[in-house]
PyMOL Python script that loads the backbone (N, CA, C, O; Angstrom):
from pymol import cmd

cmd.read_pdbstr("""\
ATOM      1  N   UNK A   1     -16.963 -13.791  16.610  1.00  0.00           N
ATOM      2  CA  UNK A   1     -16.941 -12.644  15.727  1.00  0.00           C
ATOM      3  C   UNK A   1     -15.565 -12.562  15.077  1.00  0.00           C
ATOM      4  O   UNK A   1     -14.581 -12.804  15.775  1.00  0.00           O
ATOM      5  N   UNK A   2     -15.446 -12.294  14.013  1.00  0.00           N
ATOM      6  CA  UNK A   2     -14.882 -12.185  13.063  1.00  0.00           C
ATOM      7  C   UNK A   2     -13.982 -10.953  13.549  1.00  0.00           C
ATOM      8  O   UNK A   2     -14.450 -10.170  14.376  1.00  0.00           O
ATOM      9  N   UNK A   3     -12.498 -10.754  12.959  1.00  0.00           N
ATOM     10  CA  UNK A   3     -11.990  -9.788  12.831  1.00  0.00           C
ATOM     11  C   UNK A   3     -12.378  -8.324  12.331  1.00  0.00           C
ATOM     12  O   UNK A   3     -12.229  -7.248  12.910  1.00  0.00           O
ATOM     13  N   UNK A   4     -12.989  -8.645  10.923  1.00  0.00           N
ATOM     14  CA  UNK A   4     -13.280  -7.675   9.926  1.00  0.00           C
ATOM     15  C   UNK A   4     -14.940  -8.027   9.718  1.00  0.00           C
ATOM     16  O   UNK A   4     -15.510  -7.583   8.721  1.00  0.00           O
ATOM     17  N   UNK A   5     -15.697  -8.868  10.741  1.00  0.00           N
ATOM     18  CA  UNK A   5     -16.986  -9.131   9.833  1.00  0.00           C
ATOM     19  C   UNK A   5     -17.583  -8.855   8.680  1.00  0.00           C
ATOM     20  O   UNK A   5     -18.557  -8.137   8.454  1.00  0.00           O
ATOM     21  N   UNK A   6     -16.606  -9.778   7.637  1.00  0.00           N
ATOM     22  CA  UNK A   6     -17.067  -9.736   6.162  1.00  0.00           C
ATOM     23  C   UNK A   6     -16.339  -8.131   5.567  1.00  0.00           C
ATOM     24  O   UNK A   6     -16.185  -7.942   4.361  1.00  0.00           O
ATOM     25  N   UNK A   7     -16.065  -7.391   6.301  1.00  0.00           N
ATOM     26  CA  UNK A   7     -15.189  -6.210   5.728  1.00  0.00           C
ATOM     27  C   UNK A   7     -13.910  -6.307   4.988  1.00  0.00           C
ATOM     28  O   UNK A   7     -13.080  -7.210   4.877  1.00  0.00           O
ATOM     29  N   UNK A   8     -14.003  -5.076   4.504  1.00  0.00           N
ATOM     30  CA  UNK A   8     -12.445  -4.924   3.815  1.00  0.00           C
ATOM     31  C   UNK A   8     -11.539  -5.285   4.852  1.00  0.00           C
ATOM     32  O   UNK A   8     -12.070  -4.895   5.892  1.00  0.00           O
ATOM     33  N   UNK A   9     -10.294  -5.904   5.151  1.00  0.00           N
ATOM     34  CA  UNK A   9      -9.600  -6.030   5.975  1.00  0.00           C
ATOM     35  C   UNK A   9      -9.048  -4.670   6.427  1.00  0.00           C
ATOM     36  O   UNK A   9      -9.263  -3.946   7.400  1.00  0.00           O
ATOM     37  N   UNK A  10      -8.188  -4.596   5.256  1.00  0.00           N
ATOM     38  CA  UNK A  10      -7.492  -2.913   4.946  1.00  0.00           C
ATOM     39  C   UNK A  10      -8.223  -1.938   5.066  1.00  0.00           C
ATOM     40  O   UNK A  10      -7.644  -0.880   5.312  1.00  0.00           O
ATOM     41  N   UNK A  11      -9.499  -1.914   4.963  1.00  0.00           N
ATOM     42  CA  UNK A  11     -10.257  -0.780   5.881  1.00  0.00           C
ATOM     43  C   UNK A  11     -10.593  -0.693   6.907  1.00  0.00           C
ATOM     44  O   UNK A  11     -10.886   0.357   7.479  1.00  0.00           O
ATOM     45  N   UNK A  12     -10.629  -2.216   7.526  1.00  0.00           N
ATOM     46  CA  UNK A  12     -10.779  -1.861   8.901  1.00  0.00           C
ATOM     47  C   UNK A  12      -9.825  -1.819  10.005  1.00  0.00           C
ATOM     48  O   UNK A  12      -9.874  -1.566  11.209  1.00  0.00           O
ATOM     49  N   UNK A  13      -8.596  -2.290   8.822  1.00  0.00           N
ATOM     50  CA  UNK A  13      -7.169  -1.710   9.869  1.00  0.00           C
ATOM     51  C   UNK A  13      -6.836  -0.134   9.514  1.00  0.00           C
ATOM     52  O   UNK A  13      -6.053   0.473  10.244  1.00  0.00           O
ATOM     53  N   UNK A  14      -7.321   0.387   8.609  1.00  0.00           N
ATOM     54  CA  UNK A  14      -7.651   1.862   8.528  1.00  0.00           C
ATOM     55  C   UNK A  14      -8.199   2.268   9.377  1.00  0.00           C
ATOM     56  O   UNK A  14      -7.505   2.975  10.108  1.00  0.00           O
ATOM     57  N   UNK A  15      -9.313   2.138   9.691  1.00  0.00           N
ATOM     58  CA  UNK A  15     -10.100   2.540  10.351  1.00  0.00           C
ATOM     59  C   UNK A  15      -9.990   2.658  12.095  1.00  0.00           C
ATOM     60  O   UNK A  15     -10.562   3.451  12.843  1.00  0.00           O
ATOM     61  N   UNK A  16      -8.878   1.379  12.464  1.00  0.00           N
ATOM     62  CA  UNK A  16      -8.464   1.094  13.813  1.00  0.00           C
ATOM     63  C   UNK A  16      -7.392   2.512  13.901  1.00  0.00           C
ATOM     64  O   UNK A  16      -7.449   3.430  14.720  1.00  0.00           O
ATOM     65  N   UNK A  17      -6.490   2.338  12.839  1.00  0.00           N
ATOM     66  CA  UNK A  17      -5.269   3.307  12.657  1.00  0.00           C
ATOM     67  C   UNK A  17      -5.898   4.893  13.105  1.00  0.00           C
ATOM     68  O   UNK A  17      -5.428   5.541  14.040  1.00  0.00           O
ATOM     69  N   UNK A  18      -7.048   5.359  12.237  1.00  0.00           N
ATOM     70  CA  UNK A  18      -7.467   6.589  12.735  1.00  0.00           C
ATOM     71  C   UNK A  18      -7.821   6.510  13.785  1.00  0.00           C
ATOM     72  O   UNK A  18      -7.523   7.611  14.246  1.00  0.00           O
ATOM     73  N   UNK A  19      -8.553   5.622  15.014  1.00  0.00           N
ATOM     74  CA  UNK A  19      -9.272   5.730  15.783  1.00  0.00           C
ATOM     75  C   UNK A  19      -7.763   5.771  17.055  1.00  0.00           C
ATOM     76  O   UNK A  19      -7.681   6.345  18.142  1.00  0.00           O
ATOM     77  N   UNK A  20      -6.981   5.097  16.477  1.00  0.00           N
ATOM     78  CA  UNK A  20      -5.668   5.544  17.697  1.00  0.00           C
ATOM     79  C   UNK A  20      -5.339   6.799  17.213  1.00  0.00           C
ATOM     80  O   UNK A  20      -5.778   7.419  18.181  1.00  0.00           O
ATOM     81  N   UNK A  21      -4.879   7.735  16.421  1.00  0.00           N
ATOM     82  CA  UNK A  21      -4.691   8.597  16.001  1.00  0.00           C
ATOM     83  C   UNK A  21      -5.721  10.186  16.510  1.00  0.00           C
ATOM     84  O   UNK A  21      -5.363  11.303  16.882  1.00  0.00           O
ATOM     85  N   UNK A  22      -6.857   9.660  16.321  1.00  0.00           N
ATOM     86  CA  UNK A  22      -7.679  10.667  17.086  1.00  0.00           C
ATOM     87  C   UNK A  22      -8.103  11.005  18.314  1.00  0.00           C
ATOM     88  O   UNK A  22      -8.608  10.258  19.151  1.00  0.00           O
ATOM     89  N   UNK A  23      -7.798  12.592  18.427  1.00  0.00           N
ATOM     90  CA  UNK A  23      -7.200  13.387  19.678  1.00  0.00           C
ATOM     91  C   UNK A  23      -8.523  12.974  20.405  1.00  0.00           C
ATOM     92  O   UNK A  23      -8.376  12.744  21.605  1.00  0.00           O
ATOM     93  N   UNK A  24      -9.887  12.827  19.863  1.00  0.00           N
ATOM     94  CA  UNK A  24     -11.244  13.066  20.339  1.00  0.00           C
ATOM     95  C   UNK A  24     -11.101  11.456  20.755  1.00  0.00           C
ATOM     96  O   UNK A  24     -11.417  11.574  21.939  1.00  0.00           O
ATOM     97  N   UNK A  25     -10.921  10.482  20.638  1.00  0.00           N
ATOM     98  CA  UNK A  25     -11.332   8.962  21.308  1.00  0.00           C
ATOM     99  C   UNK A  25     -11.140   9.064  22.657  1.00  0.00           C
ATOM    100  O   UNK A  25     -10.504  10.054  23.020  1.00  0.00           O
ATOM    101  N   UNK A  26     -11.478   8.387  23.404  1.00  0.00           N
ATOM    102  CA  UNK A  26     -10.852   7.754  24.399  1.00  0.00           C
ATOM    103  C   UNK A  26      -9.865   7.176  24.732  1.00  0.00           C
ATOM    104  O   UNK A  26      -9.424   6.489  23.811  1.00  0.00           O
ATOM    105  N   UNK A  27      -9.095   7.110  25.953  1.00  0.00           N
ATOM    106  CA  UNK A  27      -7.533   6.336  26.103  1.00  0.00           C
ATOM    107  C   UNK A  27      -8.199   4.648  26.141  1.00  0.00           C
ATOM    108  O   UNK A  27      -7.307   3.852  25.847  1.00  0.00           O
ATOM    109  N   UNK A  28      -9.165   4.155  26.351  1.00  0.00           N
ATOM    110  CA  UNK A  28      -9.275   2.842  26.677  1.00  0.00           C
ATOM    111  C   UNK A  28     -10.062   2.810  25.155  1.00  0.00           C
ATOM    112  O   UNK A  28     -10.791   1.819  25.176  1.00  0.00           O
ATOM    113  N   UNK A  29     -10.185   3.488  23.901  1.00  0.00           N
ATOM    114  CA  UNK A  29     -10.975   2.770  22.822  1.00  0.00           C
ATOM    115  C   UNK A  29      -9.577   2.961  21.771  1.00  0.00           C
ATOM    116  O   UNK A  29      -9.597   2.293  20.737  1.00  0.00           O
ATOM    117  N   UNK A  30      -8.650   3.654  21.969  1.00  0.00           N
ATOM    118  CA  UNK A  30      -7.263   3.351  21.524  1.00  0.00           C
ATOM    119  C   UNK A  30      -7.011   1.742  22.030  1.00  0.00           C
ATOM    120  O   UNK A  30      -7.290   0.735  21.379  1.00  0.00           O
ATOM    121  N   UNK A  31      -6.561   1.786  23.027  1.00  0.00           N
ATOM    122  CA  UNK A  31      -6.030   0.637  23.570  1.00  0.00           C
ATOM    123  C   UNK A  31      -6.814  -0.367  22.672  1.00  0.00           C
ATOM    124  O   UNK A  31      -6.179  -1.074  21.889  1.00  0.00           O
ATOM    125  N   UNK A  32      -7.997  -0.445  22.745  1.00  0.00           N
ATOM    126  CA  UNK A  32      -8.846  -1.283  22.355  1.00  0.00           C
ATOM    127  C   UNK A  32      -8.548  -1.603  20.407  1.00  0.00           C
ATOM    128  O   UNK A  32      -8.604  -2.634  19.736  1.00  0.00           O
ATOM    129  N   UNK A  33      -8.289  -0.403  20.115  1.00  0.00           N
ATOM    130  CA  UNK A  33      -8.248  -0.437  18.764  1.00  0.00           C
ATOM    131  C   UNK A  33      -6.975  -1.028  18.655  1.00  0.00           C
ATOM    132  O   UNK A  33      -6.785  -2.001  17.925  1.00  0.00           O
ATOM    133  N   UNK A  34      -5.921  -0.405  19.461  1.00  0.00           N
ATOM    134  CA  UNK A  34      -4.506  -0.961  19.057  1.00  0.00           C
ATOM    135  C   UNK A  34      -4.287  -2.501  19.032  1.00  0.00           C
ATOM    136  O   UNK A  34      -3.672  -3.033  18.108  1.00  0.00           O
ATOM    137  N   UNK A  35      -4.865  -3.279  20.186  1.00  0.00           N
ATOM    138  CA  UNK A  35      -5.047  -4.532  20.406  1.00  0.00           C
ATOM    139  C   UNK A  35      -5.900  -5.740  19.353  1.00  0.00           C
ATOM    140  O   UNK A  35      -5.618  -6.911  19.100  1.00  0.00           O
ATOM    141  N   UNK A  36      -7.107  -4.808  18.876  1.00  0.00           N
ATOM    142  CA  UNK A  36      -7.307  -5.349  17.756  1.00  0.00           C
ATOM    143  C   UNK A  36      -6.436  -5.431  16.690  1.00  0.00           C
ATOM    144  O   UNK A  36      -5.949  -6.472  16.250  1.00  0.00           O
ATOM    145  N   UNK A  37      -6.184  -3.905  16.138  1.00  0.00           N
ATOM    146  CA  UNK A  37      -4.830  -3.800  15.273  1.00  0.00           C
ATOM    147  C   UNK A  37      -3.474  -4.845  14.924  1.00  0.00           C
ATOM    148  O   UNK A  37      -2.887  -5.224  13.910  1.00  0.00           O
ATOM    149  N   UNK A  38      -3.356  -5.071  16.525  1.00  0.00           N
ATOM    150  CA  UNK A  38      -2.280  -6.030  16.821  1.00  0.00           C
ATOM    151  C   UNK A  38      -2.626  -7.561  16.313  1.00  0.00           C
ATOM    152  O   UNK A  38      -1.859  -8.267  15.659  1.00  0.00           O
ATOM    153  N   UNK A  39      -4.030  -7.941  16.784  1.00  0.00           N
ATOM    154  CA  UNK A  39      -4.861  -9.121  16.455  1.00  0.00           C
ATOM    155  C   UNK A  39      -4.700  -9.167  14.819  1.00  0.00           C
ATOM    156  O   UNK A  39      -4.251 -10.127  14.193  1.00  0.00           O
ATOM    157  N   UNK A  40      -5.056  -8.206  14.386  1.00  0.00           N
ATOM    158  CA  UNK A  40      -5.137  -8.938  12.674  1.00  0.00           C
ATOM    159  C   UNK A  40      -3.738  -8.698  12.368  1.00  0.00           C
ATOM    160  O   UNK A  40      -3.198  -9.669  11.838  1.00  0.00           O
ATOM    161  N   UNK A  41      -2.999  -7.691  12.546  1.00  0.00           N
ATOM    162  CA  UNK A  41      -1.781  -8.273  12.089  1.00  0.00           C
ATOM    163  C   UNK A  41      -1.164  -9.755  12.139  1.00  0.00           C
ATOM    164  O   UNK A  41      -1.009 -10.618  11.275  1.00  0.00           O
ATOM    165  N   UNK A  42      -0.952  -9.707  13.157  1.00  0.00           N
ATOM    166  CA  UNK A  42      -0.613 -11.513  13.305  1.00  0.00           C
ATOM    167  C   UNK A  42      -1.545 -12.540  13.052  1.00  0.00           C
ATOM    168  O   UNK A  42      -1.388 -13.715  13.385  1.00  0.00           O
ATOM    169  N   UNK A  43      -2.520 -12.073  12.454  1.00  0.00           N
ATOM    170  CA  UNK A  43      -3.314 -13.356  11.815  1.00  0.00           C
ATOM    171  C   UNK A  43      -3.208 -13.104  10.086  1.00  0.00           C
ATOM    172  O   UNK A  43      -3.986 -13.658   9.309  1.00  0.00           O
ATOM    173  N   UNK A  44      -2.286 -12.321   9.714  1.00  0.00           N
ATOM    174  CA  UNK A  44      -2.124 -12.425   8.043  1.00  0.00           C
ATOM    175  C   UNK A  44      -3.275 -11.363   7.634  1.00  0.00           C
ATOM    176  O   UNK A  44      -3.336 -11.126   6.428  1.00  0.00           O
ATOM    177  N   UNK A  45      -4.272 -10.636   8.542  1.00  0.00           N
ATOM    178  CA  UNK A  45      -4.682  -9.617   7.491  1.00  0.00           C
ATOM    179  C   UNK A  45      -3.923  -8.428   7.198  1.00  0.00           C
ATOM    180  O   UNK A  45      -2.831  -8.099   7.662  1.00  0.00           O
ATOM    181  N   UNK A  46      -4.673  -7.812   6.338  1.00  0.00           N
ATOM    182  CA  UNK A  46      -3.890  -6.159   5.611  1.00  0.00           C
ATOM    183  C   UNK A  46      -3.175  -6.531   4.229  1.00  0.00           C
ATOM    184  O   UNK A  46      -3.144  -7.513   3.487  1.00  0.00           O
ATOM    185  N   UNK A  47      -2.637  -5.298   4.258  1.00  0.00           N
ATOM    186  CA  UNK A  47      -2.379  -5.153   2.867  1.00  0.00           C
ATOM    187  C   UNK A  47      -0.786  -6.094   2.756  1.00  0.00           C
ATOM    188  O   UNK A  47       0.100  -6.117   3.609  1.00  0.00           O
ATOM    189  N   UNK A  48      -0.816  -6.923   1.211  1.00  0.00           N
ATOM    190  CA  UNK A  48       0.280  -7.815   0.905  1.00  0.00           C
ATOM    191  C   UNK A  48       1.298  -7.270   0.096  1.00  0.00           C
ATOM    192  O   UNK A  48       0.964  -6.170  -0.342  1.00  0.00           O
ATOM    193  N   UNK A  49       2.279  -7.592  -0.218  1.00  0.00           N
ATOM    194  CA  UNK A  49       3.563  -7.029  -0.755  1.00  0.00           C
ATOM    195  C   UNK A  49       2.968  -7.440  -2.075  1.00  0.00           C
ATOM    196  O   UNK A  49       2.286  -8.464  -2.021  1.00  0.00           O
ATOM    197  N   UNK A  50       3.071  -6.909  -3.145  1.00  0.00           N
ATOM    198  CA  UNK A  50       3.206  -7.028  -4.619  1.00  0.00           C
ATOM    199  C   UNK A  50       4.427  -7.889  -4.890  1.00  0.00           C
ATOM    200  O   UNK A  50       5.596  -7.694  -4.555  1.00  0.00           O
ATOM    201  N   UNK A  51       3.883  -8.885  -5.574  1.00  0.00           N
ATOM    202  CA  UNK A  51       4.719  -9.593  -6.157  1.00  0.00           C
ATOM    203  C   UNK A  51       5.484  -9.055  -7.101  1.00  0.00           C
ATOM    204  O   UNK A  51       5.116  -8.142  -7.840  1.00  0.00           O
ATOM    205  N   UNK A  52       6.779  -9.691  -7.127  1.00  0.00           N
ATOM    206  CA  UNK A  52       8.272  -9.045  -8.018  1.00  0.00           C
ATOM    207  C   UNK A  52       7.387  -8.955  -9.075  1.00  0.00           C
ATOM    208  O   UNK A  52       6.898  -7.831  -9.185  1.00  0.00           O
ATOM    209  N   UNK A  53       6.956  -9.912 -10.032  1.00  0.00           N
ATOM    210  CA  UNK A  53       6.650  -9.919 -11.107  1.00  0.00           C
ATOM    211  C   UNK A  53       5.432  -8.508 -11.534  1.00  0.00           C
ATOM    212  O   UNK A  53       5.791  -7.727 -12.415  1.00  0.00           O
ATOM    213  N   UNK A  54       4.504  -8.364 -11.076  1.00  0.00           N
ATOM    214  CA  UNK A  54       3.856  -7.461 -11.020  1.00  0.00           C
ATOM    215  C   UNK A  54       4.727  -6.064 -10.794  1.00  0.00           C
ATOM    216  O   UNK A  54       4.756  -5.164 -11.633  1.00  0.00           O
ATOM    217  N   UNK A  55       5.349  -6.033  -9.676  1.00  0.00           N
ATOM    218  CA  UNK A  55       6.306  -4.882  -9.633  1.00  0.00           C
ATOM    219  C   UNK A  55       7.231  -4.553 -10.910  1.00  0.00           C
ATOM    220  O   UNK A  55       7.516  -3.402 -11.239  1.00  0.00           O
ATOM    221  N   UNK A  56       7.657  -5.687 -11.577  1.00  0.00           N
ATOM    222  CA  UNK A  56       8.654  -5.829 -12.360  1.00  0.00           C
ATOM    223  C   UNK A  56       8.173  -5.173 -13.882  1.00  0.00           C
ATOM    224  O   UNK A  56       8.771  -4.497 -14.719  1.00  0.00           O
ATOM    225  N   UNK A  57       7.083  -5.608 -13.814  1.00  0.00           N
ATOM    226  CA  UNK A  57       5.870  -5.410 -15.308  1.00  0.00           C
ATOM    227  C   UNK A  57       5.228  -3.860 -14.817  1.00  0.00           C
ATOM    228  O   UNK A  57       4.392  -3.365 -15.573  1.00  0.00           O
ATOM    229  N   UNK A  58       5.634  -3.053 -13.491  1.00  0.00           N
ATOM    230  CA  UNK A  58       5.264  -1.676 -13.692  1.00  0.00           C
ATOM    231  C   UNK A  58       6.147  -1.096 -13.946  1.00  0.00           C
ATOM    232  O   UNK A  58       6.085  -0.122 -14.696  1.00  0.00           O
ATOM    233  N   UNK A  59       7.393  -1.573 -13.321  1.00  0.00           N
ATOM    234  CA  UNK A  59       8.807  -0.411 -13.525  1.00  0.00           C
ATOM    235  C   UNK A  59       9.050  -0.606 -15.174  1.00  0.00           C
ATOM    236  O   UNK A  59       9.421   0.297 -15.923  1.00  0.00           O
ATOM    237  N   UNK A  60       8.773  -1.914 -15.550  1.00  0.00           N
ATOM    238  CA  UNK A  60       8.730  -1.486 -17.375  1.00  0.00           C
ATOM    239  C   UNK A  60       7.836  -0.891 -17.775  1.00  0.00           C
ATOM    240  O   UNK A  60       8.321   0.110 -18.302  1.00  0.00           O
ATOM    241  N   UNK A  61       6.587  -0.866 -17.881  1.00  0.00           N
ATOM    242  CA  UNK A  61       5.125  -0.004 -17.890  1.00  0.00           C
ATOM    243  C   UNK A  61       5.785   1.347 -18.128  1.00  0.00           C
ATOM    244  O   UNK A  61       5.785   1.859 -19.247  1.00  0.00           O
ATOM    245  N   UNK A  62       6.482   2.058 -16.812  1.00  0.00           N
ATOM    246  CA  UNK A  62       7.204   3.132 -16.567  1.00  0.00           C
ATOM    247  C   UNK A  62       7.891   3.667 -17.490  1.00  0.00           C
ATOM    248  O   UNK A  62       7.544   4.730 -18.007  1.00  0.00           O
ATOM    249  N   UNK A  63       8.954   3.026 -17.834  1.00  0.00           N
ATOM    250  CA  UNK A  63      10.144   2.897 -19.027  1.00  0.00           C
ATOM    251  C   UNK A  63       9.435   3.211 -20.143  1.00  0.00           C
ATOM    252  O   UNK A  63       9.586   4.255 -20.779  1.00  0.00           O
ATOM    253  N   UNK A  64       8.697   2.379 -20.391  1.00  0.00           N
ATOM    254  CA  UNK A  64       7.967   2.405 -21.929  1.00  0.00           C
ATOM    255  C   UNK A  64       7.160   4.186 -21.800  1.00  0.00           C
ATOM    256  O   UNK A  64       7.141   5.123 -22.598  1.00  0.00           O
ATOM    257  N   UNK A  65       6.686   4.042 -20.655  1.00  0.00           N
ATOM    258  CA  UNK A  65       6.101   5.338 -20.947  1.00  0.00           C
ATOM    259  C   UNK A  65       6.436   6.429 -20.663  1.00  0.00           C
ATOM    260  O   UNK A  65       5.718   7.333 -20.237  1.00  0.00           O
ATOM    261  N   UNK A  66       7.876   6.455 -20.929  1.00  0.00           N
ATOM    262  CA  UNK A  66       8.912   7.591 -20.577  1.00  0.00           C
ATOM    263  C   UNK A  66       9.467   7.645 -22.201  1.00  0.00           C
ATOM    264  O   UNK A  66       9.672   8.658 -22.870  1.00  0.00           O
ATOM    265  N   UNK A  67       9.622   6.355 -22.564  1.00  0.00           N
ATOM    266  CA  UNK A  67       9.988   6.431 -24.370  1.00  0.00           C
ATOM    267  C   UNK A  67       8.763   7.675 -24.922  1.00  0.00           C
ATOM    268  O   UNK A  67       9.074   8.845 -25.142  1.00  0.00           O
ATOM    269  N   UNK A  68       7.260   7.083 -25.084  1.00  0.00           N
ATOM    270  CA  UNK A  68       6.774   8.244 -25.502  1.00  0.00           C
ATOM    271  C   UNK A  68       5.943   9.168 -24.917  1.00  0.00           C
ATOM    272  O   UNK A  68       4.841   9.388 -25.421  1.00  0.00           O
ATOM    273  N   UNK A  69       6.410   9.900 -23.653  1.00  0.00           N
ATOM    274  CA  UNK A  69       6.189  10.973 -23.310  1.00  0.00           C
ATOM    275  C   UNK A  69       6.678  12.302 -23.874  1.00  0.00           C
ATOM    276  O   UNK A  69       7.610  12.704 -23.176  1.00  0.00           O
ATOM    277  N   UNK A  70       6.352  13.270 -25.038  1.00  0.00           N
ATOM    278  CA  UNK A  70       7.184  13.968 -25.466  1.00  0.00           C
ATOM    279  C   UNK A  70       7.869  15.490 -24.381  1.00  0.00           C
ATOM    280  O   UNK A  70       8.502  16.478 -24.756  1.00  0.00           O
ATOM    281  N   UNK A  71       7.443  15.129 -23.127  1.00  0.00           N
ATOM    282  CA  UNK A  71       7.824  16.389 -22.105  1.00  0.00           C
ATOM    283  C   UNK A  71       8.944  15.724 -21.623  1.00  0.00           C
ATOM    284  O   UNK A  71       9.438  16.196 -20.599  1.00  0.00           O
ATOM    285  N   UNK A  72       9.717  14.263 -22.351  1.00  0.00           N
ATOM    286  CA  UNK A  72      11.020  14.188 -21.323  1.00  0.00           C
ATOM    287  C   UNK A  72      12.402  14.343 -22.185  1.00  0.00           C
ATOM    288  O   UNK A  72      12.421  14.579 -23.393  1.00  0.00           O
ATOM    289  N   UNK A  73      13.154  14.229 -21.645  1.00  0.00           N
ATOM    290  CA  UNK A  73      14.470  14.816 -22.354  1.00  0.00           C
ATOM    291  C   UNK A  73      14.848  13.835 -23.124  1.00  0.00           C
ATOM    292  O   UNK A  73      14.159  12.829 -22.950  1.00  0.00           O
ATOM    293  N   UNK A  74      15.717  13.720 -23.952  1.00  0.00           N
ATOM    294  CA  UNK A  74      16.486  12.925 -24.635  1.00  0.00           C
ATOM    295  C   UNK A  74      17.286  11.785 -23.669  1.00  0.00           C
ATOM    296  O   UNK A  74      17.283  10.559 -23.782  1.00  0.00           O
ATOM    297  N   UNK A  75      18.102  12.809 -22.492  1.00  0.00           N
ATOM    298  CA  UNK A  75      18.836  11.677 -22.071  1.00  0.00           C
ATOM    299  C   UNK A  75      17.951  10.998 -20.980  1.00  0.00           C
ATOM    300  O   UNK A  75      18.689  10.305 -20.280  1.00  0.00           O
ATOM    301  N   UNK A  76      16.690  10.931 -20.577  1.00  0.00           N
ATOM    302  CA  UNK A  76      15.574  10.441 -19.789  1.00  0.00           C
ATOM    303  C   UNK A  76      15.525   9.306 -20.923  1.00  0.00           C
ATOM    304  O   UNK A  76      15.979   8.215 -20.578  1.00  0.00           O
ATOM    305  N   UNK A  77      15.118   9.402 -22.004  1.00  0.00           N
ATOM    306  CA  UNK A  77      14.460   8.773 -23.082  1.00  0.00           C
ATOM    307  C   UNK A  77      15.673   7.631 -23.053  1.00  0.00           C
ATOM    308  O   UNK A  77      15.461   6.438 -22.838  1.00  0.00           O
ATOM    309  N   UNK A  78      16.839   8.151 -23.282  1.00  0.00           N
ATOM    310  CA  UNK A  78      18.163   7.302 -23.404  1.00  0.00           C
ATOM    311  C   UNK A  78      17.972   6.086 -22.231  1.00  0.00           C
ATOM    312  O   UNK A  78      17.963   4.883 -22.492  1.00  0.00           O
ATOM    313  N   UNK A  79      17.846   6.591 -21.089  1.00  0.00           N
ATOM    314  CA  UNK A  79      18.438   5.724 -19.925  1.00  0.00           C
ATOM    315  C   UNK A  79      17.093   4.559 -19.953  1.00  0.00           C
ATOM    316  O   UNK A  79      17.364   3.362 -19.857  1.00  0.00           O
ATOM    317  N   UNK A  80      15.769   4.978 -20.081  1.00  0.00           N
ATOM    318  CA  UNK A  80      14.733   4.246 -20.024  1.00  0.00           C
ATOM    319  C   UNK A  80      14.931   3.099 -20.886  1.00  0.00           C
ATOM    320  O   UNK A  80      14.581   1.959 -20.582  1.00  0.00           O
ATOM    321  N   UNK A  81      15.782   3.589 -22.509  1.00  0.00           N
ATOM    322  CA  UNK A  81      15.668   2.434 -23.672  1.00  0.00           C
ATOM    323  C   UNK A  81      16.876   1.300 -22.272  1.00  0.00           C
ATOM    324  O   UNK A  81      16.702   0.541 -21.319  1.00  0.00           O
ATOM    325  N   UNK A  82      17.607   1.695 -22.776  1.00  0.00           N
ATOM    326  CA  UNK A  82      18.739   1.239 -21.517  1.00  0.00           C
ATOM    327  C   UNK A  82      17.986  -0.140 -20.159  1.00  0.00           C
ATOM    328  O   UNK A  82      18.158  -1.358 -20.118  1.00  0.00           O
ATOM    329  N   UNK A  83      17.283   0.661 -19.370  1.00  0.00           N
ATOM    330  CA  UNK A  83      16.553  -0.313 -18.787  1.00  0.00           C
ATOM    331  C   UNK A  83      15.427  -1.491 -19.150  1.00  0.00           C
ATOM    332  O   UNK A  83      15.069  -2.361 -18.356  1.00  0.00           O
ATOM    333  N   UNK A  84      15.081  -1.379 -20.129  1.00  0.00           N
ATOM    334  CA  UNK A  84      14.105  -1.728 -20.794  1.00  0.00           C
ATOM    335  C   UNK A  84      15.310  -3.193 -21.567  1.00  0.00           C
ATOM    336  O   UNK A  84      15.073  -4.395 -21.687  1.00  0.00           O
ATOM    337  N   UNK A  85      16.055  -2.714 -21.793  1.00  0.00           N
ATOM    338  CA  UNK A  85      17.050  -4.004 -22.784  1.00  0.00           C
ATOM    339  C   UNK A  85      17.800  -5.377 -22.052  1.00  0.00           C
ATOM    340  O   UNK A  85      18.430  -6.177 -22.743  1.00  0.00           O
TER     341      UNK A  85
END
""", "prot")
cmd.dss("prot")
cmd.show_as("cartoon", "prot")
cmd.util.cbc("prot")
cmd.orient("prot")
């Protein structure tokens, strides 16, 4: 059996996460969850870091859409052209 059988990974390390978290489980279906928990971590599932580039192409995304937002200030508007160059 599979970690996630065919599941979202990230939901079913969600799903482990609440089940340690809740007051109503059991002490041995924690354990149980945590140990799984532990299992997919060290096998590379869950959620992955965003690549720079992707990160890089939102914080400009950002910038740009601080140029035409008309609720921001001038010197907001200033510093964004600034980053953007």
């Amino acid at each position: 059996m599979s970690f996630a059988d065919g599941k979202n990974p990230n939901n079913v390390m969600g799903g482990l996460k609440a089940t340690i978290n809740n007051p109503k489980v059991s002490d041995e279906a924690k354990e149980s969850a945590k140990e799984r928990l532990n299992e997919m971590a060290e096998s590379g599932y869950g959620r992955k870091e965003a690549t720079p580039d992707l990160n890089d192409n939102r914080v400009v995304g950002g910038y740009k859409a601080t140029l035409h937002n008309d609720s921001v200030s001038d010197e907001a508007k200033a510093h964004a052209r600034e980053m953007i160059d």
